[in-house]
N, C-alpha and C positions, 0 to 999 in steps of 0.2 A: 506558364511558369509562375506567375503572381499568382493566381489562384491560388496552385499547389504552395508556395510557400506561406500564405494566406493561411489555409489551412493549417500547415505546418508551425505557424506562431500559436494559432486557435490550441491544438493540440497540447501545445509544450505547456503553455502558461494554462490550463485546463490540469494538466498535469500535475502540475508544482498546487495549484488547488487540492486535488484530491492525495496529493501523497503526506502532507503531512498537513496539523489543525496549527499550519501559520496567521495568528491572530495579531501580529503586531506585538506592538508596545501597550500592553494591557492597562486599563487604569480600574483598580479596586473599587469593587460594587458595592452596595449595601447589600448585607447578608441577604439571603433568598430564602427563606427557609421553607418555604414550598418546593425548591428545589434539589433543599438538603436531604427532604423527607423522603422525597420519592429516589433521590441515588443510594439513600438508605435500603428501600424496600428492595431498589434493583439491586445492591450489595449483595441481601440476605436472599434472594430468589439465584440468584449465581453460586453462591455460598453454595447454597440446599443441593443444586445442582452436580457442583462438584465435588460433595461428599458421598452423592450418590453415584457422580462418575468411578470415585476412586474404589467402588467395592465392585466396579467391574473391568476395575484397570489391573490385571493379572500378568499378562506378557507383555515383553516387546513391542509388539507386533499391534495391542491393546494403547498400549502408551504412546507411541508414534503414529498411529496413522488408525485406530479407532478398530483395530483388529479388521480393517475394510470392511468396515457393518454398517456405514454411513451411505445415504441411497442420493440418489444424482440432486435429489431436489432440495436437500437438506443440506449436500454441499455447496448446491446454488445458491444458496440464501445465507451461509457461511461466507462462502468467497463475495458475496457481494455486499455481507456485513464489514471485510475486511476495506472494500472500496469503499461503499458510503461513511464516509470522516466528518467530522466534526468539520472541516474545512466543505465540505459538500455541501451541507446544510448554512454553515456562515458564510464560507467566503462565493460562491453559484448564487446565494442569494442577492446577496452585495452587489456583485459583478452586476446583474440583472437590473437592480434597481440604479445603479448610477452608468451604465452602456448599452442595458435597454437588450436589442437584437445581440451585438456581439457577445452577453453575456451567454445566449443559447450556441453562438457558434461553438464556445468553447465545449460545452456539454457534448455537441453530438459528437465534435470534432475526438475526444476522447476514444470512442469507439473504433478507432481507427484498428489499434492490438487485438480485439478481441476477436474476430475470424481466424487471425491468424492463428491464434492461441488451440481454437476449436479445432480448425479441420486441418492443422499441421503436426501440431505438438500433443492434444490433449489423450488420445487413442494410444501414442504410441509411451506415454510418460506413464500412464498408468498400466501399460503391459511390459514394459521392460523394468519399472520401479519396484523397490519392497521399502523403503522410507525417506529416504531423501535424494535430489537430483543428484548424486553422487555414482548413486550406483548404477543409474545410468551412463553417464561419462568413464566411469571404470571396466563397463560389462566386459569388454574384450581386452584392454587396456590393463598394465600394471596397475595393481589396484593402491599400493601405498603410495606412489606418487602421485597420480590423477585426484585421489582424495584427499592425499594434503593441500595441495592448493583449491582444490574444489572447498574445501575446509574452510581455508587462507579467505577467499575469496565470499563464503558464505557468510561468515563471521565479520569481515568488512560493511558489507550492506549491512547488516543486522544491525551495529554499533551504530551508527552512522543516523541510521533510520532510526533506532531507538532514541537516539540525543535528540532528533528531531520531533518524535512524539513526545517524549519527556517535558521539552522545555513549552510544547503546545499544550499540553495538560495544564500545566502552572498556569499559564498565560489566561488560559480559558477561565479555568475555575475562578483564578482572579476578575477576571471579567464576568463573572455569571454568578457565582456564589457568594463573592465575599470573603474568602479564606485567604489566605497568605500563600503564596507562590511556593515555599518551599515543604507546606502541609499537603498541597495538591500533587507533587512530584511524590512525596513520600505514601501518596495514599494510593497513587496508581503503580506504584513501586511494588507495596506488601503484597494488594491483591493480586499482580501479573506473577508473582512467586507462589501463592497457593494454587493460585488457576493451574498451572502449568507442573506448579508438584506436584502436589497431590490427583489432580484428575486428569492431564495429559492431556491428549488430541481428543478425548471425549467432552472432558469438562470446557475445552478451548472452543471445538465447533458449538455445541450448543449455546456458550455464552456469544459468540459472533450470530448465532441463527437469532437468538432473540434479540439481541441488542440490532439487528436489519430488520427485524419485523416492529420494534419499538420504531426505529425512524423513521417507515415505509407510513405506519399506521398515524402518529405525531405530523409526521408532513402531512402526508395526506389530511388529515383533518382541519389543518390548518389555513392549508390551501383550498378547499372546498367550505369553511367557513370565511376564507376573503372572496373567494368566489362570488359567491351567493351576494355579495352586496353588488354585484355587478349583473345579479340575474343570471349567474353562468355562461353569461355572451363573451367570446373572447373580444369583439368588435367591442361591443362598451367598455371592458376594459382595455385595451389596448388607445383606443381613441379617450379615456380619460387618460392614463397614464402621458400620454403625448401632451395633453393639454395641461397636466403639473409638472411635468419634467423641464429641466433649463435647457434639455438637449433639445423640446419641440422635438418636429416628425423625424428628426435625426436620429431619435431616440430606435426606431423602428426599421433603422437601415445598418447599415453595415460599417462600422468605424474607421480606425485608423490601428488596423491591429500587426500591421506588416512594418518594423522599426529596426531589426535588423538580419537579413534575412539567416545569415549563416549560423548565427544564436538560432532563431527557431527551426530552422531544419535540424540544427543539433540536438536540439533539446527534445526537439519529437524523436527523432529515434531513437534516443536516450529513452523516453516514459514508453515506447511502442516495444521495442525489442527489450528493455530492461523490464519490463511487467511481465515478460517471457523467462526472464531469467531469475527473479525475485523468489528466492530460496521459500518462503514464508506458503507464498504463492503456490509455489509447486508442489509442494507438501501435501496441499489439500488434493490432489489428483492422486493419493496414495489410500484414499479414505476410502474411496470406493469399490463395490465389488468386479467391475471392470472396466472394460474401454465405454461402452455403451452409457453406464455409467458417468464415465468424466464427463464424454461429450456433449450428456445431458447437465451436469453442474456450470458448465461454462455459458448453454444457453438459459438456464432457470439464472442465473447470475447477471448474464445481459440485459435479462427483459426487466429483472427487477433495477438495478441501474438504471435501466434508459428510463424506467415509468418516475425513477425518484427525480431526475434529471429535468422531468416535465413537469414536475410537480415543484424545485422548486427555482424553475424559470417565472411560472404562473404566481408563485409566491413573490417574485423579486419583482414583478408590475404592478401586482397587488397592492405592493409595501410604496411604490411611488406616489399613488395615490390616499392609500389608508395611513401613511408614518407621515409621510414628506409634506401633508398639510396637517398634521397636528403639531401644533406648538409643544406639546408636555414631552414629544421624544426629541427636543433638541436644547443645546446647553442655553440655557438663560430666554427659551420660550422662542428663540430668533429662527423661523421658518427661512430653508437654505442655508443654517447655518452650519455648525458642527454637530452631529448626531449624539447625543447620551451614550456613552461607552465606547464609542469608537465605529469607525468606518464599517467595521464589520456586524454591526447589529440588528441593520434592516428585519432579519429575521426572527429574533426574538422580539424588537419591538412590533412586529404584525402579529406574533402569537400572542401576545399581552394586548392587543386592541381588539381582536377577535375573541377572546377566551380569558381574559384577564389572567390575575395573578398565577391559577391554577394552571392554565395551560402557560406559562410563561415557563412557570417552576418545570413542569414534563420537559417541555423541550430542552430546557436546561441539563435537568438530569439526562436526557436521552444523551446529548450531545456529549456530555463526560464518557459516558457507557461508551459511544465509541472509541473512545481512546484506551481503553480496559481491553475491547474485543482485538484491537490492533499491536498492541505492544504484548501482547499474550500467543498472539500467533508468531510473532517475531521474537521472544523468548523462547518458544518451541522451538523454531526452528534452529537459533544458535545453540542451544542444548542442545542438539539433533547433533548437527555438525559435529560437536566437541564429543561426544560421546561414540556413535555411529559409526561413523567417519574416521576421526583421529584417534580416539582411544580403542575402540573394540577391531577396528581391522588395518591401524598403522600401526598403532603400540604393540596390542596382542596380536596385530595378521592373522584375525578372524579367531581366535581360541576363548575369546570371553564370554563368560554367559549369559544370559538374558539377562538374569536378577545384577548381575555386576554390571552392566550395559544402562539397563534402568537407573542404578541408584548415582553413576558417574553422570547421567543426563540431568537426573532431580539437584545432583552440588551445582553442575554448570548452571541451571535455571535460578538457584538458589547467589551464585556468584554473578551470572550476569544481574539479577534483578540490582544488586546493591552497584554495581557498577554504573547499570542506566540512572541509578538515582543520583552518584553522586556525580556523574558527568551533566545530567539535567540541573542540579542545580548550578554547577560552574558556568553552563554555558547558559545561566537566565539572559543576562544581556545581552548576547552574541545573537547575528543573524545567521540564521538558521538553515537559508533558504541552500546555502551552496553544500549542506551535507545532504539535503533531499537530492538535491543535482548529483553529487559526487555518488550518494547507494544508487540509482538509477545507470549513472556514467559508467559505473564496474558492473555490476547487475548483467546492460547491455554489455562491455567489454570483455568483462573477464568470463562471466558463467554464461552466456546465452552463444557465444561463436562455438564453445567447445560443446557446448550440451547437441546444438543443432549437427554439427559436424558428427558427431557420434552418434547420432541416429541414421543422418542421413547417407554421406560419403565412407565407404569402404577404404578410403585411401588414409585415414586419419590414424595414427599411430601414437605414441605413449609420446614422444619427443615432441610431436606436435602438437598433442594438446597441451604438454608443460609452456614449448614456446607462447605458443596462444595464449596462454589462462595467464603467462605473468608478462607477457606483453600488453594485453587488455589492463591490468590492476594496475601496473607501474604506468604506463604513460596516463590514463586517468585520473592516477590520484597526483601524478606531479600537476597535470594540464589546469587542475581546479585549484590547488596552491599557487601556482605561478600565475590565476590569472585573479583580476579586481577583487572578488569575492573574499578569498585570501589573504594576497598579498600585498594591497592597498586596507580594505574595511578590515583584517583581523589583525596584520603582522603590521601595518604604518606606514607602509611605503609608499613613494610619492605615484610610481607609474607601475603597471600589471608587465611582467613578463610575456605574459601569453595574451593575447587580446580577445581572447574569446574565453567563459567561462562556463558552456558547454562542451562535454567532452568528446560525444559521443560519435558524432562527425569524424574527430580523428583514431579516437582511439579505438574503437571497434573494425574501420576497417585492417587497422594494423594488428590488429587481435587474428580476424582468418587472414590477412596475409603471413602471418610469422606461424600461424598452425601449417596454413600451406606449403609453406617454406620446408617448418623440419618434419613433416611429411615425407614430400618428396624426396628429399635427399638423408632419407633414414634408410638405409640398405640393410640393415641388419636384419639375422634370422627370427628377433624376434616381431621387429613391425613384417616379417611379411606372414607369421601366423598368425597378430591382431587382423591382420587385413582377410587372409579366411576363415575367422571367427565370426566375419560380417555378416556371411550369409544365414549363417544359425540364429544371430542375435535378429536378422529380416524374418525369419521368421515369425521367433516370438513378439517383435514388434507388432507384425500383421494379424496373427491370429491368438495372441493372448495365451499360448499354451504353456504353462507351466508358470502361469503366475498368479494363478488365485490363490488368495488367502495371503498375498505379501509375502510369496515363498521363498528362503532366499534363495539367493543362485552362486 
């Protein structure tokens, strides 16, 4: 049982790492302008991109999900652009260089969702979908109420997640370029509303494929040029790192990462089953031309994650040795002292001792890029929703056209972008960390109990997925207001209502038990024709028939 919740902490806080580029309390760098230069080129290389996307973005079908022309491996390296964050590269660095071993727990311990993702969900989401998980939780189901809250609940995460990258953009650039916090919100603002007008899910995947091949190539290089000063022996470096670390051989063991268990059981099921449910996420399983397909994106996505994972564990023992005895990367030259920029820098100061200013400025630029690739997929997807979903089949009940469908998607991308901007600037000072928790908390709660249940259980009904999907959203979002996060650090109050400020623990299972609930006790003649709609919809789950090409249904 300690192991497991061991792990279970590993996971969570691994999580809250990779879900949003949580940098702290940033303090203003001097301009970087080798860093300026190359987020420039990547700009205009994205740019190019999506001008070229948008002369082949014609339909629907083209704008949301790539007309399914995108091949497993290409979504591999998209969906794993969407994981590797600017938090993967700073803060997995960090972790490593000042906790040594537990920094790698957390890495592997992440992988915990992604089986599941593959050989449960990923086959059947791309044979039963045509653009967003919506229409899977609808297929047999009343479609205008399953979608509104499938909607409701989409648009939740989105926001939520979006403030969270927004205010980590600021933060960063302030930390790594030099600019003002509220130029760096507004620059990753314009570009996430071109990306996503004008070039859709085409101009979106390819700016996430390159911007993971930028970090895959940038780490890598960086880590095999700290490498090499150790002769590529892990033994030598591991045994010097031991020998300048203040932790000694503690450094190489296993820490103190177990502090409160029912926090971290929460919070892992929270990032394990809510990565299942993360609207943004499942999108890309629409890209492809079939089940075969996903279930290759999910593993071309794995391997490239686990390798970035290894690359920059190697990076964070590196940096104990190569940072942690040079005086020029700490304030006032004082070895052990405070780090130049902040806790989180170990990594850029190893790519500036390895590669100087030039690779200092790359990885800078790369690590902005991720935040472009990520707030671009999650502008699609809440455009999706608001368009898809609520206006073409709640508004019109399915009568709107493609081109009206497209152009209601391009205002919602165009309205959320300005919204993510002016909520990133409000929330600059606000901790951040409990709206990662709260999109994750609904994520798992509200969209992952009814998405599963409507693939898998034939007993699930329109009454049941409504109870579920606003039982999951309303006990979550109260559970993270009423507890510390909230209701002490945002609103003032002396003690938390709730004492735990993971949600996921409770509100999820009260998510399937309230679908279960009006499930069973739905007699009506219409849940017992969604109930034999099931075997048609086992079908096409199983054998893909009648969904190529994102047909609708």
């Amino acid at each position: 049982m300690l192991k497991f919740a061991t792990a279970a902490l590993a996971v969570g806080w691994m999580g809250l790492a990779m879900a949003a580029p949580d940098v702290g309390t940033a303090e203003k760098q001097a301009l970087n302008i080798h860093a300026i230069v190359m987020f420039f080129i990547f700009v205009m290389m994205t740019l190019g991109i999506t001008y070229w996307a948008a002369q082949r973005t014609k339909t629907a079908s083209d704008y949301y999900s790539a007309g399914g022309g995108i091949t497993g491996t290409q979504n591999g390296l998209a969906i794993a652009g969407d994981y590797m964050s600017a938090a993967t590269l700073l803060g997995l660095t960090s972790l490593t260089y000042f906790q040594g071993f537990d920094g790698y727990i957390y890495c592997i311990c992440f992988y915990v969702g992604w089986p599941f993702i593959m050989f449960i969900m990923a086959e059947r989401l791309r044979n039963l979908g045509k653009f967003t998980f919506a229409d899977i939780t609808s297929y047999r189901l009343d479609q205008r109420q399953v979608r509104t809250i499938a909607a409701i609940g989409s648009l939740t995460v989105v926001v939520f997640y979006l403030i969270a990258q927004m205010v980590g953009a600021g933060q960063l650039i302030k930390l790594l370029f030099g600019l003002d916090y509220w130029i760096a919100v507004v620059i990753v603002g314009v570009l996430m509303v071109v990306y996503v007008t004008f070039g859709g899910m085409i101009a979106t995947t390819w700016v996430q494929i390159i911007k993971a091949c930028l970090l895959l190539g940038g780490g890598t290089l960086v880590m095999l040029l700290a490498f090499a000063k150790f002769g590529f022996n892990f033994e030598t470096l591991a045994s010097q790192a031991v020998a300048n670390s203040k932790k000694g051989i503690a450094l190489m063991g296993p820490g103190s990462l177990l502090a409160d268990p029912v926090t971290a059981v929460s919070l892992s099921l929270g990032l394990m089953f809510g990565t299942a449910g993360l609207p943004h996420i499942l999108m890309r399983f629409f890209t492809v031309p079939n089940a075969k397909e996903a279930r290759k994106s999910v593993f071309i996505a794995t391997l490239c994650v686990g390798f970035f994972f290894t690359v920059v564990a190697i990076m964070g023992l590196a940096a104990v040795t190569i940072v942690g005895t040079n005086p020029q990367y700490f304030e006032g030259g004082q070895l052990g002292g405070k780090l130049l920029g902040g806790n989180n820098m170990p990594a850029m100061h190893l790519a500036h001792a390895v590669g100087g200013n030039m690779m200092l400025g790359f990885l800078s630029a790369v690590a902005f890029a991720t935040i472009l690739a990520v707030v671009s997929g999650l502008a699609l997807a809440g455009a999706s929703a608001i368009s898809h979903d609520l206006y073409a089949n709640v508004i019109r009940k399915g009568q709107a056209t493609e081109a009206e469908e497209v152009r209601v998607s391009k205002s919602s991308s165009l309205i959320l972008g300005v919204l993510a901007v002016l909520l990133g600037i409000a929330f600059e000072r606000q901790n951040v960390a409990f709206m990662v928790g709260l999109a994750f908390g609904v994520a798992a709660s509200c969209n992952f109990p009814v998405l599963i249940l409507s693939m898998y259980w034939k007993g699930l009904t329109t009454r049941g997925a409504i109870w579920g999907s606003i039982a999951g959203l309303v006990s979550a979002v109260l559970i993270v207001v009423l507890s510390k996060a909230v209701w002490v650090s945002v609103l003032g109050n002396k003690e938390p209502i709730f004492p735990y400020e993971q949600p996921a623990l409770f509100s999820m299972p009260l998510a399937f038990f309230m679908a279960w609930l009006g499930s069973v006790t739905d007699g009506s003649a219409r849940a017992a024709k969604e109930k034999e709609a099931f075997e048609d919809q086992y079908v096409r789950a199983q054998t893909g028939f009648g969904s190529a090409g994102a047909a609708a249904h």
